[in-house]
Backbone as a ProteinNet text record, in pm:
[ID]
protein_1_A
[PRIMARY]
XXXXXXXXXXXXXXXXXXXXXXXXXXXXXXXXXXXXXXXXXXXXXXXXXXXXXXXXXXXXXXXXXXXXXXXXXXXXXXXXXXXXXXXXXXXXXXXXXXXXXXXXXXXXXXXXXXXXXXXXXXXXXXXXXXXXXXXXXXXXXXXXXXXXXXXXXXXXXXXXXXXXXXXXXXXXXXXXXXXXXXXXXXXXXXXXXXXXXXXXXXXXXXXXXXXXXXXXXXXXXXXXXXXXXXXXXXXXXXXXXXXXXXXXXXXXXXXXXXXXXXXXXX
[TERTIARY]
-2436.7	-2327.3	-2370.6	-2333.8	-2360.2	-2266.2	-2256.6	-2125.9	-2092.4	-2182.3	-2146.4	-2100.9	-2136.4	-2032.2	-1945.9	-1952.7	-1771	-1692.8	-1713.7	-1623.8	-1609.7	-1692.7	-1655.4	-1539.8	-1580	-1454.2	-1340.3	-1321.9	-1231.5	-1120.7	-1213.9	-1169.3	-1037.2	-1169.5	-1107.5	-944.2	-954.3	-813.2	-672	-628.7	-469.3	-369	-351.2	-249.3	-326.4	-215.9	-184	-241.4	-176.4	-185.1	-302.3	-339.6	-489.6	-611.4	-576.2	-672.3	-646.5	-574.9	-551.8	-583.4	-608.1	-651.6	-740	-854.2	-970	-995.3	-996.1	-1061.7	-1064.5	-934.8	-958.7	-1023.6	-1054.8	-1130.2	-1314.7	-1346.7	-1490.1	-1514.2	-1373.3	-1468	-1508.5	-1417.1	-1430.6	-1554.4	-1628.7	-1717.8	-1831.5	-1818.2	-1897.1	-2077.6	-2066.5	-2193.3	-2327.3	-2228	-2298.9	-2318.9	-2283.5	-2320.2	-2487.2	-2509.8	-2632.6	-2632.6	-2662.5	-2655.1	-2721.6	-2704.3	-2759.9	-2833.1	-2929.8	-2996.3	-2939.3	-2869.6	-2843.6	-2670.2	-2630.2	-2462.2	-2481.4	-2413.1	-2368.9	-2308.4	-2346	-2314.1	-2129.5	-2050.6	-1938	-1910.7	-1846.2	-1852.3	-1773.1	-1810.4	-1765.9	-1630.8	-1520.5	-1411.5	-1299.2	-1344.6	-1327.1	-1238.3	-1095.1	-1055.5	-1053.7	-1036.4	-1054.4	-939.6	-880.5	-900.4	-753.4	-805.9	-694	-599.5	-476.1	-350.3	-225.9	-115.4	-7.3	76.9	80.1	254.6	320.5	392.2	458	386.1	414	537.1	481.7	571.3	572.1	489.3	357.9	296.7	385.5	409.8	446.6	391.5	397.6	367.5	440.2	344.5	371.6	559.2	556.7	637.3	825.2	744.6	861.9	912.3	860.1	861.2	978.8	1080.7	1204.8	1100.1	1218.8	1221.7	1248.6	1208.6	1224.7	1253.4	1382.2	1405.4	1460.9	1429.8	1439.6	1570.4	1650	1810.4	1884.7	1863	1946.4	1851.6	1901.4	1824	1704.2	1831.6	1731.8	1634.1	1645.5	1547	1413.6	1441.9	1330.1	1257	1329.1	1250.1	1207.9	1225.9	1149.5	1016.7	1035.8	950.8	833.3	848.6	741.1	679.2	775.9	692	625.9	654	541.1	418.8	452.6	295.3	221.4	318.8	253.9	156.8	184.7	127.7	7.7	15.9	-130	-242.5	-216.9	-247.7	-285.6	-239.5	-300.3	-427.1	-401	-482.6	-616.2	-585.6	-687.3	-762.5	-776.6	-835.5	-907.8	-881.2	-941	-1056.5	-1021.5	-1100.5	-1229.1	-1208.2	-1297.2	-1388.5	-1313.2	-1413.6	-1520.3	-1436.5	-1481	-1641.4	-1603.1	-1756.9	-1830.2	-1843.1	-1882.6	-2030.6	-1916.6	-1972	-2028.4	-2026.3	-2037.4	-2180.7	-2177.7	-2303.3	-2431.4	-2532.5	-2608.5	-2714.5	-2828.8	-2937.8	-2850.8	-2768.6	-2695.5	-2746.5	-2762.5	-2805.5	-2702.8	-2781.7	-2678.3	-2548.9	-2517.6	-2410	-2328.5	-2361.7	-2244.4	-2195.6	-2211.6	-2166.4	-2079.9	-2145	-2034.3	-1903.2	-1949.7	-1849	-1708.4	-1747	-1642.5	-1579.9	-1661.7	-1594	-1516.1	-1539.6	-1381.7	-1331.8	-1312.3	-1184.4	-1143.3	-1198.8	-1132.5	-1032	-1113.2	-1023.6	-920.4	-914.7	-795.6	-694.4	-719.3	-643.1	-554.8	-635.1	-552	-477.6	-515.7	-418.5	-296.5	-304.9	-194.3	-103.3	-180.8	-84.4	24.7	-48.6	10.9	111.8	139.8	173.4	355.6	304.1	407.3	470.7	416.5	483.3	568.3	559.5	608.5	753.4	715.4	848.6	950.4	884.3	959.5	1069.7	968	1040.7	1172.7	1140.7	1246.3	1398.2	1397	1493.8	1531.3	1473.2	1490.6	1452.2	1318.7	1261.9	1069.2	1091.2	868.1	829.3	665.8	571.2	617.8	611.7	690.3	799.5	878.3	1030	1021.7	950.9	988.5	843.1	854.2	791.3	684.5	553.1	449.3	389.5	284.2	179.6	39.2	-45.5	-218.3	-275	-224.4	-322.6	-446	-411.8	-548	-663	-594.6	-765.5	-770.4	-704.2	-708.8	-847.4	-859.8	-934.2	-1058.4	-1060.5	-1160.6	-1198.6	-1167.1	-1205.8	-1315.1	-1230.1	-1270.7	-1427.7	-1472.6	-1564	-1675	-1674.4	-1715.9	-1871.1	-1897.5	-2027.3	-2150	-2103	-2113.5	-2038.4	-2119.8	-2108.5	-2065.2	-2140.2	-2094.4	-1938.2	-1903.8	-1787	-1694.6	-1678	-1674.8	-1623.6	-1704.5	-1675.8	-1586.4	-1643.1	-1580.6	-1440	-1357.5	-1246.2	-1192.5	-1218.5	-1106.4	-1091.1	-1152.1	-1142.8	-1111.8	-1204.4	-1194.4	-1083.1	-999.7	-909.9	-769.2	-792.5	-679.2	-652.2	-762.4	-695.1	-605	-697.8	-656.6	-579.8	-486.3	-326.2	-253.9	-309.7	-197.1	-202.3	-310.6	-293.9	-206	-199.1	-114	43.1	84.5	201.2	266.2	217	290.6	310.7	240.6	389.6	540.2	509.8	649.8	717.6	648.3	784.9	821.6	739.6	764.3	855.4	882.3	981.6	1105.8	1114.6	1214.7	1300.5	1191.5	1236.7	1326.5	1224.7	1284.5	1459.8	1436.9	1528.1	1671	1655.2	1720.6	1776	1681.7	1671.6	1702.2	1753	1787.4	1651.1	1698.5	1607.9	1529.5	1546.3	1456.1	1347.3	1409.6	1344	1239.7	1292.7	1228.4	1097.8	1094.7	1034.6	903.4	948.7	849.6	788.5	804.9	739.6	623.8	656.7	575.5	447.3	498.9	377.6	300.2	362.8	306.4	211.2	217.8	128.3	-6.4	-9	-81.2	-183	-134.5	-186.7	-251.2	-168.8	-246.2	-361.5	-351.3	-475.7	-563.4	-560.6	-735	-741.4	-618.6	-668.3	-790.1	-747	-827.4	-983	-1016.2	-1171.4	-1161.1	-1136.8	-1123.9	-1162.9	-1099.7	-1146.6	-1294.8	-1292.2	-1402.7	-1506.1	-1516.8	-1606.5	-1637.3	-1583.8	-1560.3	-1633.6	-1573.2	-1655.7	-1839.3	-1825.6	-1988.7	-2095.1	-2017.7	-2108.9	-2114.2	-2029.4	-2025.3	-2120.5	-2087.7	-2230.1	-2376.3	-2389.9	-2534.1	-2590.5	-2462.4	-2514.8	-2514.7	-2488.5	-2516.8	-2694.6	-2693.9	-2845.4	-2939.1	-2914.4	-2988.3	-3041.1	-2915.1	-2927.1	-2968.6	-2958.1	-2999.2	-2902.7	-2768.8	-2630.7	-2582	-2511.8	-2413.7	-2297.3	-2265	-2134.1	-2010.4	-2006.5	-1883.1	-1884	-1981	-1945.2	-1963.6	-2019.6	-2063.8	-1898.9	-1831.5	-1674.2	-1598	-1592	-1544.5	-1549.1	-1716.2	-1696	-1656.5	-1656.6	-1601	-1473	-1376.6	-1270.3	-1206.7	-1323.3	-1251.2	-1321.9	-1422.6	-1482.9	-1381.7	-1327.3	-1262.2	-1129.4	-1068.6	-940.9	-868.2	-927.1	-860.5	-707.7	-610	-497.6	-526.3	-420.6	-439.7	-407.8	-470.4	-368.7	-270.8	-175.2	-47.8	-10.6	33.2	9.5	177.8	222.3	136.9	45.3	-84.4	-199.5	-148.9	-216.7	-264	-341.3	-376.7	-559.4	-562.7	-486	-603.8	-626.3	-533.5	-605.7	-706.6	-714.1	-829.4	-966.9	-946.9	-1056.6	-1106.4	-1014.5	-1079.8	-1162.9	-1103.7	-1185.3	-1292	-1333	-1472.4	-1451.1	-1329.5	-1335.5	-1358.9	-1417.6	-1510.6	-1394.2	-1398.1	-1305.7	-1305.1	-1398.8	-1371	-1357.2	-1345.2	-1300.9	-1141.9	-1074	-997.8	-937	-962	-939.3	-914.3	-1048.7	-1037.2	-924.8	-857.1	-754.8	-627.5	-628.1	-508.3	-496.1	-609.7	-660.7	-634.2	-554.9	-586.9	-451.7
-2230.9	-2148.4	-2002.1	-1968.4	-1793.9	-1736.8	-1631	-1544.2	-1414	-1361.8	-1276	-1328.7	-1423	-1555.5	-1575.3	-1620.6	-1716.7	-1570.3	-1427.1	-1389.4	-1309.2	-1274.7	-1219.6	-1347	-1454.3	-1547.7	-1559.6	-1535.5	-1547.4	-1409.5	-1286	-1117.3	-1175.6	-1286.2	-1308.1	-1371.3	-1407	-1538.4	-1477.6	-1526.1	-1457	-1492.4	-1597.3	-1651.1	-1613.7	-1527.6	-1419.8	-1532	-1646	-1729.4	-1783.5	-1868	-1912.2	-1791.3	-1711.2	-1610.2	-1582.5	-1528.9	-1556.8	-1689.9	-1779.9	-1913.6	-1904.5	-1862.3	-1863.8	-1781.2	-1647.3	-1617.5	-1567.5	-1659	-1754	-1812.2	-1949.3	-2032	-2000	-1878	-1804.9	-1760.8	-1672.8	-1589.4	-1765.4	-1875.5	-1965.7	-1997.7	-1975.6	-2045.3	-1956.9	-1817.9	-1715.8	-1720.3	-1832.4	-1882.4	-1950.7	-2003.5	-2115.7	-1984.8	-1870.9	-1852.9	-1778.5	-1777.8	-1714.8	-1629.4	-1485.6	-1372.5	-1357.7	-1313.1	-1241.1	-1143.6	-1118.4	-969.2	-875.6	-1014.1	-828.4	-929.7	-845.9	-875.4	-959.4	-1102	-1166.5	-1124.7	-1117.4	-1057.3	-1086.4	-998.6	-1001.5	-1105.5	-1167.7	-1216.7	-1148.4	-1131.3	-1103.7	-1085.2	-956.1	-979.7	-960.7	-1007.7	-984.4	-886.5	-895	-748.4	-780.2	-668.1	-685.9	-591.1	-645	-781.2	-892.8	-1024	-1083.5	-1053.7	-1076.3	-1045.1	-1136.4	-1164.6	-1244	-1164.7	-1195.3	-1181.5	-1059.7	-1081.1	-1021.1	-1035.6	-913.5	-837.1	-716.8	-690.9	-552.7	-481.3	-356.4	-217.3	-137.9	-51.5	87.9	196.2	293.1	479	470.3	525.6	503.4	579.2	674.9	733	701.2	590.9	511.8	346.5	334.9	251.2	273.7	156	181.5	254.7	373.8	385.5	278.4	328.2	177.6	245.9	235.3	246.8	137.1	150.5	-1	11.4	125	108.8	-1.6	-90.8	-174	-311.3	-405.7	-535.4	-542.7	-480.2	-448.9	-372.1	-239.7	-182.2	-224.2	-289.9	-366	-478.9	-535	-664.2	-559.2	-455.9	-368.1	-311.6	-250.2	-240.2	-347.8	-413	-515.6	-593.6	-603.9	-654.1	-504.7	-453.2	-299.2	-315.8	-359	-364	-495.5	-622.4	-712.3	-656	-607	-548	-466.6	-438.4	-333.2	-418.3	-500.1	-609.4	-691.9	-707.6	-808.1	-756.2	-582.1	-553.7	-469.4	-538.2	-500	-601	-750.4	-831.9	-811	-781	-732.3	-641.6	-515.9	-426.6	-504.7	-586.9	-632.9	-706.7	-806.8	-899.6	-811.5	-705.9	-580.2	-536.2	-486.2	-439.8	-550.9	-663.4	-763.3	-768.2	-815.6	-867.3	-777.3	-613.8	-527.4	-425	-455.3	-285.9	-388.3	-376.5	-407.3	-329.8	-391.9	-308.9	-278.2	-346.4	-354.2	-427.6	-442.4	-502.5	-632.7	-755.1	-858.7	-881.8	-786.9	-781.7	-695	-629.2	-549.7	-659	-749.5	-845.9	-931.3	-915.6	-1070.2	-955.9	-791.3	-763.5	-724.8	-735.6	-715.2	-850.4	-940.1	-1099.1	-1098.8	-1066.7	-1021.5	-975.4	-867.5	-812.5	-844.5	-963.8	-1011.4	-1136.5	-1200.5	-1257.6	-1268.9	-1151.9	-1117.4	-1066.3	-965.6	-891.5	-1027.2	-1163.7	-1277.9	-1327.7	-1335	-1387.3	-1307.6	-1114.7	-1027.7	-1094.6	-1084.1	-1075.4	-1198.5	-1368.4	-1443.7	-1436.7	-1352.3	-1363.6	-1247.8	-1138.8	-1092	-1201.8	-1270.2	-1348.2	-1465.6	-1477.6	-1619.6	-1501.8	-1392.2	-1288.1	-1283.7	-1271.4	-1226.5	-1328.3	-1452.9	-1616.5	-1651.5	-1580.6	-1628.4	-1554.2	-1419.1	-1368	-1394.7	-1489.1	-1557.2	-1477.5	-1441.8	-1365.4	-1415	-1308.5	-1370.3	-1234.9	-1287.5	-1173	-1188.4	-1094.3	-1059.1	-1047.8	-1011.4	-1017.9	-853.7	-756.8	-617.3	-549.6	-408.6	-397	-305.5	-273	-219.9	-156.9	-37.1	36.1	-10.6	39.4	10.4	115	217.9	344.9	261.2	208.5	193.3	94.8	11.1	-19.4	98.6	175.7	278.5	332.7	377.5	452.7	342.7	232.4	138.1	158	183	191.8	320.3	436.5	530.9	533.6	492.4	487.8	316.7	282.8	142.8	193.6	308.7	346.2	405.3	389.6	460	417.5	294.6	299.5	377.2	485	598.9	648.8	647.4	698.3	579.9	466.9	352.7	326.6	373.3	369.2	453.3	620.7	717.7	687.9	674.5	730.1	561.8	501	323.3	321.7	208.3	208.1	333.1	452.8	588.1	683.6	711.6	753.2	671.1	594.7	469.4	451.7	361	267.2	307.6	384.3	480	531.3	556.7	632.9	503	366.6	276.8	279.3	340.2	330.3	457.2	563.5	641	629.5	539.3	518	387.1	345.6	200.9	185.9	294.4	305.5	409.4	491.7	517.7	429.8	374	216.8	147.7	116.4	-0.7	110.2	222.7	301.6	261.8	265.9	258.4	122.1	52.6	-107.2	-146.1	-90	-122.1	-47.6	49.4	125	48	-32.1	-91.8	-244.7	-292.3	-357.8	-555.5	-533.3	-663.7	-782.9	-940.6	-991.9	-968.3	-991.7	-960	-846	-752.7	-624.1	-656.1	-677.6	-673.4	-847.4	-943.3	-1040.2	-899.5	-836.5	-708.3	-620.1	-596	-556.4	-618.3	-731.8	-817.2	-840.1	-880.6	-870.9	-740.1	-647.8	-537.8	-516.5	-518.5	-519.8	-635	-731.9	-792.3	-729.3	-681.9	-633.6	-471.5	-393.7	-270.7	-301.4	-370.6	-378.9	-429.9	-520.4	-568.9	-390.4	-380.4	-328.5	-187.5	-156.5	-53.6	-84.8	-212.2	-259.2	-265.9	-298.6	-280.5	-130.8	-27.5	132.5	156.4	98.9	125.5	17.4	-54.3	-95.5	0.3	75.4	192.9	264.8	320.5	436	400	310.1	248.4	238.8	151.4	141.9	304.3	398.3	502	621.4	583.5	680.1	625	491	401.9	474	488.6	541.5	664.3	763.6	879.4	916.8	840	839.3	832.7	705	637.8	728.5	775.9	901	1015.8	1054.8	1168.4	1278.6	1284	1353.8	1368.4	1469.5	1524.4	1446	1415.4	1287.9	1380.1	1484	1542.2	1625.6	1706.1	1802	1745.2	1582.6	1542	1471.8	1400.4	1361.5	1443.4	1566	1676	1692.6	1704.3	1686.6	1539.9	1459.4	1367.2	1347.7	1394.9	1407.2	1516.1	1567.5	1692.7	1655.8	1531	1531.3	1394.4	1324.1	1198	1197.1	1321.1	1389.1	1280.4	1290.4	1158.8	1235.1	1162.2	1211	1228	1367.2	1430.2	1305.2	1321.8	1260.1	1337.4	1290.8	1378.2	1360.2	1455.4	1458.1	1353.5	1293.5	1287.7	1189.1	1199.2	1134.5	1012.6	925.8	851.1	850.5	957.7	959.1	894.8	822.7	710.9	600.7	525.7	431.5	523.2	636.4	684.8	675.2	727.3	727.8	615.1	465.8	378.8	323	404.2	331.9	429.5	484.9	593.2	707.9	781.1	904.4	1011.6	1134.2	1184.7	1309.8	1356	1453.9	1546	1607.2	1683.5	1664.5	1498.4	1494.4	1496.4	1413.7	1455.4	1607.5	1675.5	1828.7	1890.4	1809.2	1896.9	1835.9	1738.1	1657.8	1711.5	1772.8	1838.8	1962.6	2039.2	2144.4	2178.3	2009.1	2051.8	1932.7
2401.4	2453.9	2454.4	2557.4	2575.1	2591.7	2475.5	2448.5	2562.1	2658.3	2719.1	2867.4	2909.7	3001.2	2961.8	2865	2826.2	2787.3	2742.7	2746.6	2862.6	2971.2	3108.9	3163.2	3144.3	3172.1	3151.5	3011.8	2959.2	2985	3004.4	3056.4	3139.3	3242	3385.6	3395.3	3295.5	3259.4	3268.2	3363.5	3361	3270.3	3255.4	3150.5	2985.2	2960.3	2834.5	2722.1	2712	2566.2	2579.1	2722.8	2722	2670	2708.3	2666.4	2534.8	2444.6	2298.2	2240.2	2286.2	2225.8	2256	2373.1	2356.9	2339.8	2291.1	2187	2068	2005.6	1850.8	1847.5	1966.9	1963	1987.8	2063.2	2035.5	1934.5	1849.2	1749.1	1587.3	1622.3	1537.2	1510.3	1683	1666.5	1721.4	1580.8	1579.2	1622.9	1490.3	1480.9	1578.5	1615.2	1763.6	1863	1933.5	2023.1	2010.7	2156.4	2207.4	2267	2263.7	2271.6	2407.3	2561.3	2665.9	2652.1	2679.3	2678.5	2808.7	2937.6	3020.7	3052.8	3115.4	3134	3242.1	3204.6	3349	3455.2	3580.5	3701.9	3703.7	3820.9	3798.2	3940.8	3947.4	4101.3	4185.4	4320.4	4429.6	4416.8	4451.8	4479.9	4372.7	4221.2	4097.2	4060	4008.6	3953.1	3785.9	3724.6	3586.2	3502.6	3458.3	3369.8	3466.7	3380.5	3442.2	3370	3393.4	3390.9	3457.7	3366	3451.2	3510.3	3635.8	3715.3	3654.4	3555.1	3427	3306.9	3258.2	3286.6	3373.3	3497.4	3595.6	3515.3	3532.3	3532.7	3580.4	3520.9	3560.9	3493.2	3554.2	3469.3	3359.8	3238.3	3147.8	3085.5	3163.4	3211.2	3232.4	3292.5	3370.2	3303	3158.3	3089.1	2946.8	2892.4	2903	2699.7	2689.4	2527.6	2443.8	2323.4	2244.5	2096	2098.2	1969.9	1891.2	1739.2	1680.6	1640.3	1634.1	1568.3	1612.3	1776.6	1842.5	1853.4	1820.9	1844	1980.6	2077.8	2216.2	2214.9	2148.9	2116.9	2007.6	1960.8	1874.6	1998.8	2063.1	2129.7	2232	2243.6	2358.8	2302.9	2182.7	2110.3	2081.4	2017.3	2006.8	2111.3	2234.8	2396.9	2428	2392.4	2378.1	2330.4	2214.6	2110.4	2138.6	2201.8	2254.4	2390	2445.8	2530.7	2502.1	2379.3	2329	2279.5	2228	2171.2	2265.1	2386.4	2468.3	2561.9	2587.6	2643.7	2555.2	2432.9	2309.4	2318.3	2336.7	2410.1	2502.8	2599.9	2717.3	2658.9	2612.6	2548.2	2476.8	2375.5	2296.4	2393.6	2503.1	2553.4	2646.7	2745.6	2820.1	2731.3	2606.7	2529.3	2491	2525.6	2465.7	2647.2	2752.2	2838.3	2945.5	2876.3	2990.5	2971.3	2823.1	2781.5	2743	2838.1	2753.1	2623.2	2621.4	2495.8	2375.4	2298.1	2188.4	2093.3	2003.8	1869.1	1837.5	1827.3	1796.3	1721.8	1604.3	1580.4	1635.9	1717.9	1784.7	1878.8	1935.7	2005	1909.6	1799.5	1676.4	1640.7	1641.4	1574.6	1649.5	1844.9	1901	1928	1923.2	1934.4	1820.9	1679.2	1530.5	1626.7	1677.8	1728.3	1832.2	1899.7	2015	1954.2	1843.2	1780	1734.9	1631	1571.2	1654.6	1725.2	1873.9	1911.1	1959.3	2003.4	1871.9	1808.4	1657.9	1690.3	1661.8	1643.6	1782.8	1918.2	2043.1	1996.2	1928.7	1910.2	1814.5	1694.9	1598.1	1668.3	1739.2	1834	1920.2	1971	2050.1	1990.2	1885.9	1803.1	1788.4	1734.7	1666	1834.6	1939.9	2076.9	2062.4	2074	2096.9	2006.4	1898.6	1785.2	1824.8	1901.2	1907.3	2097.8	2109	2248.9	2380.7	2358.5	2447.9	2472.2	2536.6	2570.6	2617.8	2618.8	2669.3	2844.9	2913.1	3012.7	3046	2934	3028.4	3005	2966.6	3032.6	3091.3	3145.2	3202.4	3099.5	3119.6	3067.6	3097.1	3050.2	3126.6	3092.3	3104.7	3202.9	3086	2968.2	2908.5	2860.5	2789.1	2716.9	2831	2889.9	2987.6	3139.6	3128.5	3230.2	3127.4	3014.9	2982.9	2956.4	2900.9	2952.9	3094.2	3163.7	3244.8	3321.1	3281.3	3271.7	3202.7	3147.6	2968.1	3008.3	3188.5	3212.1	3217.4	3223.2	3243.8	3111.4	3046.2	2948.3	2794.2	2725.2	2609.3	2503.4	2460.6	2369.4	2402	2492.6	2572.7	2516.4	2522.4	2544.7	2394.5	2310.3	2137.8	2129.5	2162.1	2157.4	2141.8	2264.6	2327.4	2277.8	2288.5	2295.8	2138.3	2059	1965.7	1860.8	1846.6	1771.1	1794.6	1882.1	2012.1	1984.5	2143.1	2101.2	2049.4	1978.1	1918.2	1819.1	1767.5	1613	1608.3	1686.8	1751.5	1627.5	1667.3	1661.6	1488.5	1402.3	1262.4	1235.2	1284.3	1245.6	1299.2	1401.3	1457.1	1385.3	1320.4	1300.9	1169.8	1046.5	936.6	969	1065.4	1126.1	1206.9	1223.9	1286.6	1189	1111.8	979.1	917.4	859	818.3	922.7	1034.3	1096.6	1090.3	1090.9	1133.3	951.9	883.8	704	702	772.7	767.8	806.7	966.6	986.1	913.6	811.1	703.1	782.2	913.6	962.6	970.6	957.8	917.8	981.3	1133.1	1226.3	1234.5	1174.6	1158.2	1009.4	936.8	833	860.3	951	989.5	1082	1179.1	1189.9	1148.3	1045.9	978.7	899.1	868.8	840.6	942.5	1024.1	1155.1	1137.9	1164.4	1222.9	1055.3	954.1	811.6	842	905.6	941.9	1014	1103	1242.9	1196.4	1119.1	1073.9	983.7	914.2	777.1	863.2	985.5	1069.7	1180.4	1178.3	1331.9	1177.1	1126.9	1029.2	1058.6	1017.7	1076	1194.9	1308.5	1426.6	1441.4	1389.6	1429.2	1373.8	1235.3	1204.2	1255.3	1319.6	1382	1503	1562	1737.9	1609.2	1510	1434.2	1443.9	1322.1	1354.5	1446.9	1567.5	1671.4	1740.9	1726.9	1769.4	1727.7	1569	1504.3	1541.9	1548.7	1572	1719.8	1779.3	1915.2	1915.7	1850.1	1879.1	1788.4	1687.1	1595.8	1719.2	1761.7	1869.5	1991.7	2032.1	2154.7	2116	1973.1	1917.7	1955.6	1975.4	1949.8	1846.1	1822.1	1750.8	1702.6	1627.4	1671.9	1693.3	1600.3	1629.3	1742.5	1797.5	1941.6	2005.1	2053.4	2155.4	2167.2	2056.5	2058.1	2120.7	2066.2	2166	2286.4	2326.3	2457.8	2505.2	2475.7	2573.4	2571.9	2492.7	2496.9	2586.9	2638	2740	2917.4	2890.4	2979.7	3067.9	2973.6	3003.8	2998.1	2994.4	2927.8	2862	2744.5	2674.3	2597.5	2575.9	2528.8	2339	2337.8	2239.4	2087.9	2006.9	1920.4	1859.1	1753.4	1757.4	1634.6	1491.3	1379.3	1351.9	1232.7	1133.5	1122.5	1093.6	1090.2	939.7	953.2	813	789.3	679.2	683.4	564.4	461.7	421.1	510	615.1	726.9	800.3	847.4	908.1	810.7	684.3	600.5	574.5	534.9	556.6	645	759.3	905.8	899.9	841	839.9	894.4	979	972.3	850.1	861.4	756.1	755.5	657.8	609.5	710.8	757.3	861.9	999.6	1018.7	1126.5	1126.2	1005.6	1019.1	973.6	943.6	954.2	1103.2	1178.8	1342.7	1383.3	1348.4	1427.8	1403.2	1245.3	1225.8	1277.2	1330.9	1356	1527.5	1571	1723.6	1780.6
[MASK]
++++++++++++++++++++++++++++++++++++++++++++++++++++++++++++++++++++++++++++++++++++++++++++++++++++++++++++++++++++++++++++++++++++++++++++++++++++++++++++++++++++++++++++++++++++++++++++++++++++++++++++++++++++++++++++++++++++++++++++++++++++++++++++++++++++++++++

């Protein structure tokens, strides 16, 4: 079995759950695969990533608020984060099947996070179902593989801005929801929170894996890690992050004291 096929395939897969089952079912079977040296061709015609029907894209803009004080606002909320989560998948399989000249575990270590990513999307979706809802019944935005996208040329970029960036938004945003949701104390709420504790303690390795492969590549290229971050954050206009930070989840994920300093700093 060759891991940079089966997961350009799997990228390809429209239906949300098939793709979360497979790849639970790749990273299971960590071991068995065989590593590509160059990226399987894309075929003809191809858009990326697949995607179902629903739920509707829109500007991020134009996507409903979500506050957890109202039941509705919670199931809006979490088909939110299902949504981050699904296209955190994408992300993982995206660096898997797209960069080549990578070192073999950088391939095992984005297949973990393609894994788990499908675990979290599933573990949201069991919570949607219970309060008699699903992945698509609202509508969503495109940020985070817009900037995959952005970052398709260019690896370092690629670490940079998704995982280190992004992703890392979602460790400092999601003990202020879990405050909110506790707040509201309902089972349901407090059943979310639960999830979402799941989902923060991996997504932490998840960043620090973008950290890692990020420093490896700047050694490699012989960059700066921190001014060359800079610049690509101005070159890719990546969105600001926005205080209050959690810098012990950042520190765990390997940000270095002064990175987070520049962050509070800006």
């Amino acid at each position: 079995m060759e891991l940079r096929q089966r997961a350009l395939e799997v990228l390809c897969l429209c239906d949300p759950f098939k793709k979360a089952d497979a790849v639970m079912q790749m990273h299971a079977q960590a071991a068995q695969w065989r590593i590509a040296p160059h990226a399987p061709l894309l075929p003809a015609g191809t858009v990326l990533p697949g995607h179902p029907q629903r739920p509707a894209l829109l500007h991020h803009t134009a996507v409903a608020r979500r506050s957890p004080a109202t039941h509705e606002g919670r199931i809006i909320l979490m088909h939110a984060i299902a949504h981050i989560e699904f296209n955190a998948i994408n992300l993982a399989l995206d660096a898997i099947w797209r960069f080549d000249d990578m070192p073999p575990p950088y391939y095992l270590d984005w297949l973990q996070v393609a894994g788990e990513e499908g675990r979290h999307f599933l573990l949201i979706r069991n919570w949607l179902q219970a309060q008699g809802h699903d992945y698509g019944d609202f509508p969503a935005h495109q940020g985070l593989w817009t900037m995959c996208e952005k970052t398709a040329q260019d690896v370092t970029a690629r670490m940079a801005l998704v995982p280190r960036t992004m992703e890392a938004r979602g460790l400092d945003a999601t003990p202020q929801i879990q405050a909110k949701l506790r707040q509201v104390g309902t089972s349901d709420a407090l059943a979310a929170v639960d999830v979402l504790d799941i989902i923060l303690r991996e997504e932490v390795g998840h960043v620090a894996i973008g950290n890692h492969w990020y420093r490896f590549l700047c050694q490699r290229n012989n960059l700066e890690p921190h001014s060359h971050y800079t610049a690509l954050t101005q070159q890719y206009e990546a969105p600001r992050p926005r205080p209050p930070f959690n810098t012990q989840a950042r520190q765990a994920a390997g940000f270095t004291e002064a990175e987070i300093a520049w962050l509070e700093q800006h």
